[in-house]
Biopython code that builds the backbone (N, CA, C, O; Angstrom):
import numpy as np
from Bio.PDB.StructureBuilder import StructureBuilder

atoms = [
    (1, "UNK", "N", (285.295, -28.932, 205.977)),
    (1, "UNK", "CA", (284.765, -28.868, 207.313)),
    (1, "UNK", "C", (283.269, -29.200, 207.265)),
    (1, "UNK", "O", (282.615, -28.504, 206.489)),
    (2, "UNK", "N", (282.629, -30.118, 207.942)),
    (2, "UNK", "CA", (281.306, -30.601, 208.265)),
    (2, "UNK", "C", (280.389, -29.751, 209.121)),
    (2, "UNK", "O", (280.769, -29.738, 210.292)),
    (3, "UNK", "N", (279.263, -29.016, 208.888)),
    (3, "UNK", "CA", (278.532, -28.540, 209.691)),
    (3, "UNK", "C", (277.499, -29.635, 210.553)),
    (3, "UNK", "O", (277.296, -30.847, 210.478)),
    (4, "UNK", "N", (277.165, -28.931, 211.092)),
    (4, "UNK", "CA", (275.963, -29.681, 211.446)),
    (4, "UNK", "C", (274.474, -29.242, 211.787)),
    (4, "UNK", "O", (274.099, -28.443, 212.645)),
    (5, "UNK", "N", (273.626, -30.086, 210.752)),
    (5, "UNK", "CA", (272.194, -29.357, 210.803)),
    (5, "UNK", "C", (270.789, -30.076, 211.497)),
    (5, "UNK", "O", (269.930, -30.186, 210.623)),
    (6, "UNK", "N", (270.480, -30.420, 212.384)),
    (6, "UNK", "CA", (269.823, -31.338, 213.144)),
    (6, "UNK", "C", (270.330, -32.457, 213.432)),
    (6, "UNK", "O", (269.824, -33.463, 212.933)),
    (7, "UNK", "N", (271.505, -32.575, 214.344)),
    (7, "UNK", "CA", (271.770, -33.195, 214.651)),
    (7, "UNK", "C", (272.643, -34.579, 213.552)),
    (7, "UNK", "O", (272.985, -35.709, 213.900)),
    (8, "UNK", "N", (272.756, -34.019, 212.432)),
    (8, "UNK", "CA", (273.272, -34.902, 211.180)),
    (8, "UNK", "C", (274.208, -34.142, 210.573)),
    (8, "UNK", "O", (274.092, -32.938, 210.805)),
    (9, "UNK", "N", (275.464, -34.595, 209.579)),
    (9, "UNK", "CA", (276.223, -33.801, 209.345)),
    (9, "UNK", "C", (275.410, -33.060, 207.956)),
    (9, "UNK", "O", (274.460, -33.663, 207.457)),
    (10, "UNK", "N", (275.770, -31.990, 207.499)),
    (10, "UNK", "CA", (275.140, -31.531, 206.453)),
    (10, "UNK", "C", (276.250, -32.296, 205.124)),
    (10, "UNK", "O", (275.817, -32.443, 203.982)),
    (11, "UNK", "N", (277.355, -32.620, 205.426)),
    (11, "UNK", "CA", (277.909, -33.188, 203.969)),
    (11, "UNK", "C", (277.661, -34.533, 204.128)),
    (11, "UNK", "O", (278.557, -35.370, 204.229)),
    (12, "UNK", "N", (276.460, -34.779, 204.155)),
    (12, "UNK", "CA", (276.050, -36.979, 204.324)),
    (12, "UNK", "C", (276.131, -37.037, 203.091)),
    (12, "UNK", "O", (275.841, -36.155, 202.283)),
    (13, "UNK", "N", (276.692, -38.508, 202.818)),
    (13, "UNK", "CA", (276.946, -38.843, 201.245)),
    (13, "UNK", "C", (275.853, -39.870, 201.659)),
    (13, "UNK", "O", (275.579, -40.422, 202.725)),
    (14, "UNK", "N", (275.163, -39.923, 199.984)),
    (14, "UNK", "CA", (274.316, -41.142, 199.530)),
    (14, "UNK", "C", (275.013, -42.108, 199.387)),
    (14, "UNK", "O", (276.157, -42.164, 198.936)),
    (15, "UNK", "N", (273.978, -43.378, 199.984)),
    (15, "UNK", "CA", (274.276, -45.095, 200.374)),
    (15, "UNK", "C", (273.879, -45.446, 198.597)),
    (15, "UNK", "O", (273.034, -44.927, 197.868)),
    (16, "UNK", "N", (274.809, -46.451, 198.349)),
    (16, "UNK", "CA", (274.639, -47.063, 196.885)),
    (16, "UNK", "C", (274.798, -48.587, 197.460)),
    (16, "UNK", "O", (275.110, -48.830, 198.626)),
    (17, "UNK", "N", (274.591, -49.363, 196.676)),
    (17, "UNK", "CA", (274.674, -50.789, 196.748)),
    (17, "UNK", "C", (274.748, -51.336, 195.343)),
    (17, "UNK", "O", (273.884, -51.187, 194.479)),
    (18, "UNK", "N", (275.962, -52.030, 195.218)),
    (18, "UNK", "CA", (276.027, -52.692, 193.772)),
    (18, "UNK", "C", (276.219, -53.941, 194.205)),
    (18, "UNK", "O", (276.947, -54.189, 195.166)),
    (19, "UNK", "N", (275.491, -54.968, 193.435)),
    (19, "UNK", "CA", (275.917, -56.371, 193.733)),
    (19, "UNK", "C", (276.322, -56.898, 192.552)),
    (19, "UNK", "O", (275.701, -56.471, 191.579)),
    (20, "UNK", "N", (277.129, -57.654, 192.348)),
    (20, "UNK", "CA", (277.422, -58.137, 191.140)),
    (20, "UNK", "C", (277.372, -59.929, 191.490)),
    (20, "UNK", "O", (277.938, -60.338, 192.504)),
    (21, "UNK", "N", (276.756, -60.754, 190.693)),
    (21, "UNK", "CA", (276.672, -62.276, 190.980)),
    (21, "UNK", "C", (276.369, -63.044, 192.386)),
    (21, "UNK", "O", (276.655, -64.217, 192.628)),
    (22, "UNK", "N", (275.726, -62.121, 193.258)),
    (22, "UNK", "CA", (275.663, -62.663, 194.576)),
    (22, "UNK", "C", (277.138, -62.760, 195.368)),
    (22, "UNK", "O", (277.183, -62.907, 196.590)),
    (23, "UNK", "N", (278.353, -62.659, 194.523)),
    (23, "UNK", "CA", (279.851, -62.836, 195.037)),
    (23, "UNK", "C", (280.765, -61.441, 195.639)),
    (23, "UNK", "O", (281.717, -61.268, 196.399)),
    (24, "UNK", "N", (279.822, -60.566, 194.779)),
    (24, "UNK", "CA", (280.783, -58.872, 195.391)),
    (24, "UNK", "C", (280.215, -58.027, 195.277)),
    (24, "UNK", "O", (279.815, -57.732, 194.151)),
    (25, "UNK", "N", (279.865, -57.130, 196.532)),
    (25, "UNK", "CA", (278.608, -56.346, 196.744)),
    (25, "UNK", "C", (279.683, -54.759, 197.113)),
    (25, "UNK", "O", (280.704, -54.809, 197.799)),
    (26, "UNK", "N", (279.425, -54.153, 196.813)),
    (26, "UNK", "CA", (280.185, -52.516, 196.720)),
    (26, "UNK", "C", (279.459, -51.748, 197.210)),
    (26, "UNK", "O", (278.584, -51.392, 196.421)),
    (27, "UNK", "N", (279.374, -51.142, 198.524)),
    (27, "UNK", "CA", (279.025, -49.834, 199.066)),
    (27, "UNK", "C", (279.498, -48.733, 199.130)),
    (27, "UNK", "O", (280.703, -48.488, 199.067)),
    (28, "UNK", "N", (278.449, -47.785, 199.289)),
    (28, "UNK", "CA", (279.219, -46.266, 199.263)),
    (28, "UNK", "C", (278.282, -45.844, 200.672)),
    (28, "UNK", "O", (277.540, -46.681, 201.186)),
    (29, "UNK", "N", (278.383, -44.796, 201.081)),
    (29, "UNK", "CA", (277.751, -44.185, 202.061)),
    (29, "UNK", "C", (278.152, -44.897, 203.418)),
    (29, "UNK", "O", (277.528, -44.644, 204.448)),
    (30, "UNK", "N", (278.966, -45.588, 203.401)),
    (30, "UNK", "CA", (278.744, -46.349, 204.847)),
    (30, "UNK", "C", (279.493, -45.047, 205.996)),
    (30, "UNK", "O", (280.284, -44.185, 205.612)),
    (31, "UNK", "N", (278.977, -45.213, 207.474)),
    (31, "UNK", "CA", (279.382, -44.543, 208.343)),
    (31, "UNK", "C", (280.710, -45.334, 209.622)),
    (31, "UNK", "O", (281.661, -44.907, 210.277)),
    (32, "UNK", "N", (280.041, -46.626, 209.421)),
    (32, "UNK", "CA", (280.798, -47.470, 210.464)),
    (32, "UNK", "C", (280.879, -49.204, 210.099)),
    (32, "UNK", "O", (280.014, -49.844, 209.501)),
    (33, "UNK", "N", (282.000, -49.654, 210.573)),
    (33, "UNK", "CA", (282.177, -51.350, 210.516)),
    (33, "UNK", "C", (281.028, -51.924, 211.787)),
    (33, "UNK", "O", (281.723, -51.640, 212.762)),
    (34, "UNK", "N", (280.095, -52.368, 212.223)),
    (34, "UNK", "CA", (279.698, -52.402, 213.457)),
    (34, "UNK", "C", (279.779, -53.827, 214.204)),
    (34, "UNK", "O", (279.637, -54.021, 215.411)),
    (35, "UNK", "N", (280.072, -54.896, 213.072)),
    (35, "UNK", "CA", (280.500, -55.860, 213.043)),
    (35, "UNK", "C", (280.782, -56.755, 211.949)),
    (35, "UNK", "O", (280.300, -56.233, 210.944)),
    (36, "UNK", "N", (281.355, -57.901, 211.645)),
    (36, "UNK", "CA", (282.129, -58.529, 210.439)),
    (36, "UNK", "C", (282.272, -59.933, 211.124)),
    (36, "UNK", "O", (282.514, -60.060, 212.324)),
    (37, "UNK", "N", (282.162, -60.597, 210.566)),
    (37, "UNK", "CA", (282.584, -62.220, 210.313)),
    (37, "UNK", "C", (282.834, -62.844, 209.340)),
    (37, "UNK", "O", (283.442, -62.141, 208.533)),
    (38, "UNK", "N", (282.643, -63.980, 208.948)),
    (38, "UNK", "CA", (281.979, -64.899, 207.891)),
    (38, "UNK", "C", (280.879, -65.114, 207.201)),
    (38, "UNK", "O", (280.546, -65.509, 206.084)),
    (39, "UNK", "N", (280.450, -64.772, 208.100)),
    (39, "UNK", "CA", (278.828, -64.975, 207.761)),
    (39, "UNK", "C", (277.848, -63.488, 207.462)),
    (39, "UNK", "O", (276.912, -63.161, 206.732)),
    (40, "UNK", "N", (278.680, -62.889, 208.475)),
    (40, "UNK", "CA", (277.755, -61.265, 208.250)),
    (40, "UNK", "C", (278.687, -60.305, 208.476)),
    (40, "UNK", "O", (279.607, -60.364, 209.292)),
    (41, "UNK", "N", (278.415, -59.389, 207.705)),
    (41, "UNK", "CA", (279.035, -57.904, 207.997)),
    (41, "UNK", "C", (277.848, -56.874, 208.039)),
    (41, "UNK", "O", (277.144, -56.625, 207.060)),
    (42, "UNK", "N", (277.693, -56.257, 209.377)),
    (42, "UNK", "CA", (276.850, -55.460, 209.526)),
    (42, "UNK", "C", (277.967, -54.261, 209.354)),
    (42, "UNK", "O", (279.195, -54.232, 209.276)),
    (43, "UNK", "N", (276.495, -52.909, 209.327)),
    (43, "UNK", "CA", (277.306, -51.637, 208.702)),
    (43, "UNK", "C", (275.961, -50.746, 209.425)),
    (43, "UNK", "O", (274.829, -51.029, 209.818)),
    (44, "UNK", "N", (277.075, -49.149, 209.312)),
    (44, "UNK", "CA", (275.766, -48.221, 209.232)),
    (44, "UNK", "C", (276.333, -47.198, 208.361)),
    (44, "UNK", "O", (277.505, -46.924, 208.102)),
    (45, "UNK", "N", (274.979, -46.585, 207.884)),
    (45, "UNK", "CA", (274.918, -46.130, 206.906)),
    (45, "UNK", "C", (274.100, -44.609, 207.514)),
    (45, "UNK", "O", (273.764, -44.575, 208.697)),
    (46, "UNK", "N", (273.866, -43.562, 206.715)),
    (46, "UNK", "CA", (273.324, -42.488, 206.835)),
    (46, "UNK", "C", (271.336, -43.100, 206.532)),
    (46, "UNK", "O", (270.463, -42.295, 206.858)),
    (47, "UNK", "N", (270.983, -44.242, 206.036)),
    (47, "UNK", "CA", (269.874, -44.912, 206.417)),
    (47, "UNK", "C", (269.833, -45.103, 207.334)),
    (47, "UNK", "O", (269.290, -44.138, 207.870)),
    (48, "UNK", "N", (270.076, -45.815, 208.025)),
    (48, "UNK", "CA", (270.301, -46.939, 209.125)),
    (48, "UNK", "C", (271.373, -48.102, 209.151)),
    (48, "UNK", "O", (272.535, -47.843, 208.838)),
    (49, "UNK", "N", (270.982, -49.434, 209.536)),
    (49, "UNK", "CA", (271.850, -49.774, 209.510)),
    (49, "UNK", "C", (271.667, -51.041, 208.092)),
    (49, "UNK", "O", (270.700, -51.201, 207.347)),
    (50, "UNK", "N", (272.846, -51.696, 208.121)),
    (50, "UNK", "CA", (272.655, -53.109, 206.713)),
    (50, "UNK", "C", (272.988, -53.944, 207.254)),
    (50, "UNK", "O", (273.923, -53.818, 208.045)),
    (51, "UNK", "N", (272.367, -55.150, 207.057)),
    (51, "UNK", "CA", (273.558, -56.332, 207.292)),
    (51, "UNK", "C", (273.829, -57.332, 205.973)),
    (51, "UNK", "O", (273.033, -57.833, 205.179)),
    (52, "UNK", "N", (274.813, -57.384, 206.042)),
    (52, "UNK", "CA", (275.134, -58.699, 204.589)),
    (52, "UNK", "C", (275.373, -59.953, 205.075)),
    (52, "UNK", "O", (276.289, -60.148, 205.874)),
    (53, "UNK", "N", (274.385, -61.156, 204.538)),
    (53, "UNK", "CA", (274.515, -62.242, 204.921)),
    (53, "UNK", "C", (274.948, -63.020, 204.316)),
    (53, "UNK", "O", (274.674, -62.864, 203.126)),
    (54, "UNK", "N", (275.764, -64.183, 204.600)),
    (54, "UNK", "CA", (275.985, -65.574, 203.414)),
    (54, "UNK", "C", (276.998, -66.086, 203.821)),
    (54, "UNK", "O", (276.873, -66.035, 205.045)),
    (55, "UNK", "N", (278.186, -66.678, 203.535)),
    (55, "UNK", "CA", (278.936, -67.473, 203.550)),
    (55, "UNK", "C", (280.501, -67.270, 203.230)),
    (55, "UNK", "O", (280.345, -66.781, 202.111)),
    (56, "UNK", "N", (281.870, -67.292, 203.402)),
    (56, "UNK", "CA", (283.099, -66.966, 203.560)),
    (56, "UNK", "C", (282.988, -65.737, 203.021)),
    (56, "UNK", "O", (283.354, -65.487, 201.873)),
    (57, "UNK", "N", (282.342, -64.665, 204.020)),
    (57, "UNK", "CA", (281.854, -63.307, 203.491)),
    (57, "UNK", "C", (283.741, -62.693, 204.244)),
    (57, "UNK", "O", (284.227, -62.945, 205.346)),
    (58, "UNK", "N", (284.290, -61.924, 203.160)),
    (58, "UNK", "CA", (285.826, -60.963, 203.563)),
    (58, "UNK", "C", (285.654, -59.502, 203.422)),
    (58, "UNK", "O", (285.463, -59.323, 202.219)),
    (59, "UNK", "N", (285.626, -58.371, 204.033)),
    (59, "UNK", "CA", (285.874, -57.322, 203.616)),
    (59, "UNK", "C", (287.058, -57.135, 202.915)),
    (59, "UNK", "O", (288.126, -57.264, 203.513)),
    (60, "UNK", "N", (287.024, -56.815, 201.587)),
    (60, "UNK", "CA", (288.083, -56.546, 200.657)),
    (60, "UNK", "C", (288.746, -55.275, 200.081)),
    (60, "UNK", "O", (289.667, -55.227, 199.266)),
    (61, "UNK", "N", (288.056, -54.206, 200.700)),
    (61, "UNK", "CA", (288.368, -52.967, 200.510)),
    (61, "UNK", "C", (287.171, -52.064, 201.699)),
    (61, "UNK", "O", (285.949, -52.089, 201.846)),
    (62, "UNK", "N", (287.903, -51.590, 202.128)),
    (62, "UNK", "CA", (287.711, -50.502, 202.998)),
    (62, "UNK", "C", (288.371, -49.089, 203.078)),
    (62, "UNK", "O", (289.551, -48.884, 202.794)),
    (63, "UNK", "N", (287.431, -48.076, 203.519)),
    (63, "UNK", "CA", (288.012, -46.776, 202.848)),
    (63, "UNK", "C", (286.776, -45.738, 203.639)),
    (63, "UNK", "O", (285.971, -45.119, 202.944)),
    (64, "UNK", "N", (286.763, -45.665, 204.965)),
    (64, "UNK", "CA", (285.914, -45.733, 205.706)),
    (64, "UNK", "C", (285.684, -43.775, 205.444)),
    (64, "UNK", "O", (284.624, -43.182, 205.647)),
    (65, "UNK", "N", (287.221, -43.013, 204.879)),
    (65, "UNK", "CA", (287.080, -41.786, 205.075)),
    (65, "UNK", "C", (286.083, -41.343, 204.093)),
    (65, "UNK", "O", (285.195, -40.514, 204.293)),
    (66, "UNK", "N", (286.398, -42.174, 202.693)),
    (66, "UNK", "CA", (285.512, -42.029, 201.605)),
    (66, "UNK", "C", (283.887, -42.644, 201.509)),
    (66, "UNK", "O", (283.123, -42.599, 200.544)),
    (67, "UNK", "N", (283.659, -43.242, 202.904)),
    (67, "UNK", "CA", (282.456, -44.366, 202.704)),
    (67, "UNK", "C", (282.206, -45.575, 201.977)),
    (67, "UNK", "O", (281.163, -46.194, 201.768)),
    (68, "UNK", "N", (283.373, -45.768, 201.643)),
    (68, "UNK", "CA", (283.473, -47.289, 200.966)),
    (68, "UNK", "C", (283.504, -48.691, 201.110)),
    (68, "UNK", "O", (284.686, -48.790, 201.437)),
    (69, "UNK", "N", (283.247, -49.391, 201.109)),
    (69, "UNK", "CA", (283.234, -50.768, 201.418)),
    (69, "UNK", "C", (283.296, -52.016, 200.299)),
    (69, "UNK", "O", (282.986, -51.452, 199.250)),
    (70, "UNK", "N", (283.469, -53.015, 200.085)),
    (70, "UNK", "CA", (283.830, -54.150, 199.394)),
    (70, "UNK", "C", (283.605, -55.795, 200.338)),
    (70, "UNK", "O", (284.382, -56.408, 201.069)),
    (71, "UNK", "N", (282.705, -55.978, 200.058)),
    (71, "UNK", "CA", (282.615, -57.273, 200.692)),
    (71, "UNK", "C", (282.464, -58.539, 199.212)),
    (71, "UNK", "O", (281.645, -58.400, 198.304)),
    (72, "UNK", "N", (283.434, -59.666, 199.313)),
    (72, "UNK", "CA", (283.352, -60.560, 198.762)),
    (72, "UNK", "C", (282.864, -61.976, 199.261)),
    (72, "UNK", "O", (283.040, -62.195, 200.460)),
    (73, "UNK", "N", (282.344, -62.851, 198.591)),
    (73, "UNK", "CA", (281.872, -64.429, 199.220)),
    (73, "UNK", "C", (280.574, -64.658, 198.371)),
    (73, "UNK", "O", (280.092, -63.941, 197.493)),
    (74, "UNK", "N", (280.200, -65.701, 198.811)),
    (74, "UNK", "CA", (278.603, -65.931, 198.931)),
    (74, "UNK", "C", (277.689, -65.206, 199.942)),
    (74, "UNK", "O", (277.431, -65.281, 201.143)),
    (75, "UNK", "N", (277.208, -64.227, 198.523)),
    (75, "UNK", "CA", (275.747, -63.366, 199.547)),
    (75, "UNK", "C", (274.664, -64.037, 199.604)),
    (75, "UNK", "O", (274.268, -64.560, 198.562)),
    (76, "UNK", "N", (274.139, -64.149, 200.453)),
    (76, "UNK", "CA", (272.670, -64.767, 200.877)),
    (76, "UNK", "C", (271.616, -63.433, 201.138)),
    (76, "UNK", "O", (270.639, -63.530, 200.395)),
    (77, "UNK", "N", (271.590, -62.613, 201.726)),
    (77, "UNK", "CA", (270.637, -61.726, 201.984)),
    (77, "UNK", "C", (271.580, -60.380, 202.623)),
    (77, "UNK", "O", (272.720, -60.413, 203.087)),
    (78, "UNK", "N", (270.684, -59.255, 202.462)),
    (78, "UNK", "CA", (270.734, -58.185, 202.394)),
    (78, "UNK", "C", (269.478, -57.419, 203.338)),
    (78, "UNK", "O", (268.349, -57.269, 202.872)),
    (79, "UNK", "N", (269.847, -56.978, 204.684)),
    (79, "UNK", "CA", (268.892, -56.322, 205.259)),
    (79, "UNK", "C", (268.750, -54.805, 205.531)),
    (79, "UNK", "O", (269.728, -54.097, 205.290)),
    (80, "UNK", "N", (267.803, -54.337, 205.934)),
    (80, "UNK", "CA", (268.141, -52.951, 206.233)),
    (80, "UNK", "C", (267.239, -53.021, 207.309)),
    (80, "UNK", "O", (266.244, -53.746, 207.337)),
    (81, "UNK", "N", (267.832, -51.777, 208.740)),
    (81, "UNK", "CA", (266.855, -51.527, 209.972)),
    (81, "UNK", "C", (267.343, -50.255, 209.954)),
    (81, "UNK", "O", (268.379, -49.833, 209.440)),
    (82, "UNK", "N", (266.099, -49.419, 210.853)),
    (82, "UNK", "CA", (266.426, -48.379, 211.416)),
    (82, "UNK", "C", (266.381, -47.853, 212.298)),
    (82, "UNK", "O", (265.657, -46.934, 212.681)),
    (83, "UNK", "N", (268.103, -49.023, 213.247)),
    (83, "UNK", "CA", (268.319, -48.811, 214.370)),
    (83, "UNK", "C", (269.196, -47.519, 214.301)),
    (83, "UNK", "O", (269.895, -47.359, 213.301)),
    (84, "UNK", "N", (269.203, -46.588, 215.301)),
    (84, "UNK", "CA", (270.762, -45.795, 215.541)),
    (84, "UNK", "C", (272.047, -46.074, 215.210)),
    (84, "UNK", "O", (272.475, -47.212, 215.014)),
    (85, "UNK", "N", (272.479, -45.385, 215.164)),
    (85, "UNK", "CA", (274.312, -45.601, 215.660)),
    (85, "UNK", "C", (274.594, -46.070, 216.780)),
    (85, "UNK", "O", (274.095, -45.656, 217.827)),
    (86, "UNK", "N", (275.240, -46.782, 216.716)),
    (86, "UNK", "CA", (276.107, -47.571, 217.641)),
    (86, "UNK", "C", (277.277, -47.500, 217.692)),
    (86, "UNK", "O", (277.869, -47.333, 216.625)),
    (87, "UNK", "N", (278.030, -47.595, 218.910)),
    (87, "UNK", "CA", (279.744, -48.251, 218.917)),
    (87, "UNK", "C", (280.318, -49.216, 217.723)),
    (87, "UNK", "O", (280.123, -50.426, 217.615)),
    (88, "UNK", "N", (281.148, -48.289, 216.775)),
    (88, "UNK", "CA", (281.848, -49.903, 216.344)),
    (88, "UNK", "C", (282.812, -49.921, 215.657)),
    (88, "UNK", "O", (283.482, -48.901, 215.498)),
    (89, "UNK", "N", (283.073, -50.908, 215.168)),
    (89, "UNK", "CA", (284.500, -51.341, 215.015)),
    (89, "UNK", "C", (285.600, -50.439, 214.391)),
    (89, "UNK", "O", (286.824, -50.428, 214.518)),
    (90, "UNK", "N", (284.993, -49.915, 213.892)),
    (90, "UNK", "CA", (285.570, -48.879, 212.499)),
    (90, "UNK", "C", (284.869, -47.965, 212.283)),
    (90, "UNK", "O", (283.775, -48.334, 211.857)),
    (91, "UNK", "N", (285.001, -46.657, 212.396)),
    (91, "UNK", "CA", (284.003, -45.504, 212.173)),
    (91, "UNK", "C", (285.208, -44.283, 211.219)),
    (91, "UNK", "O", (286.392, -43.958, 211.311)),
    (92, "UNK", "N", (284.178, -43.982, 210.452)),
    (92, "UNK", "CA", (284.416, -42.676, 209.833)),
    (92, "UNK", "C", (284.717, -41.250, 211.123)),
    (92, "UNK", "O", (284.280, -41.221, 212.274)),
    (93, "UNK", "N", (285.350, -40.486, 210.620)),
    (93, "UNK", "CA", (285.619, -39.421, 211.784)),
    (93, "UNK", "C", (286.359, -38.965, 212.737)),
    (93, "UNK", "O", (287.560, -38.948, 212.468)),
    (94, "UNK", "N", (286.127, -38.674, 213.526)),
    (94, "UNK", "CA", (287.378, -38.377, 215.081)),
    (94, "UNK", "C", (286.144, -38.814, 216.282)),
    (94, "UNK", "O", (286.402, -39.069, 217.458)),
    (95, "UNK", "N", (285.154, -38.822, 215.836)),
    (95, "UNK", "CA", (283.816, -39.126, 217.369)),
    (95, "UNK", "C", (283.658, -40.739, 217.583)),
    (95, "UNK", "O", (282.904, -41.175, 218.453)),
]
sb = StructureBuilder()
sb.init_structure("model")
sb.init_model(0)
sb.init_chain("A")
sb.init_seg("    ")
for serial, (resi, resn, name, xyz) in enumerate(atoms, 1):
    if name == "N":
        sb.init_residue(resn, " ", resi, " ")
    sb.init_atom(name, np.array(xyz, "f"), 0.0, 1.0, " ", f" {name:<3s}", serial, name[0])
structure = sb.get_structure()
């Protein structure tokens, strides 16, 4: 069961990022899908938010209860903001 301590859950898992060859990038911590294409898969995270950029980009594993993610392709760039949460595609939770 998740408490909650300012407005955040108190069991937030830490965001990791592994990239391996620019081709397969492995997250942990993610909160939500917020959008996905080809080209980008944005995310949020208990940071903020990420976006992954580049080219026949696939989510290849997803596991949204555990915070997991798998994106394969050509990565081009890697951003981070710290916008809010938003609506999206795929969220961890029941909210």
């Amino acid at each position: 069961m998740e408490k909650e301590m300012n407005g955040k859950a108190a069991s937030a898992r830490p965001h990791s990022l592994a990239l391996e060859n620019r081709e397969r990038a492995a997250l942990t911590g993610i909160n939500e899908v917020l959008a996905f294409d080809e080209n980008q898969v944005i995310l949020m995270t208990e940071s903020g938010e990420i976006a992954l950029t580049g080219e026949n980009l696939h989510v290849t594993r997803l596991m949204l209860e555990e915070g997991q993610l798998t994106v394969e392709g050509r990565l081009d760039g890697i951003f981070y903001t710290q916008r809010q949460s938003r609506r999206g595609l795929f969220r961890r939770g029941g909210k």
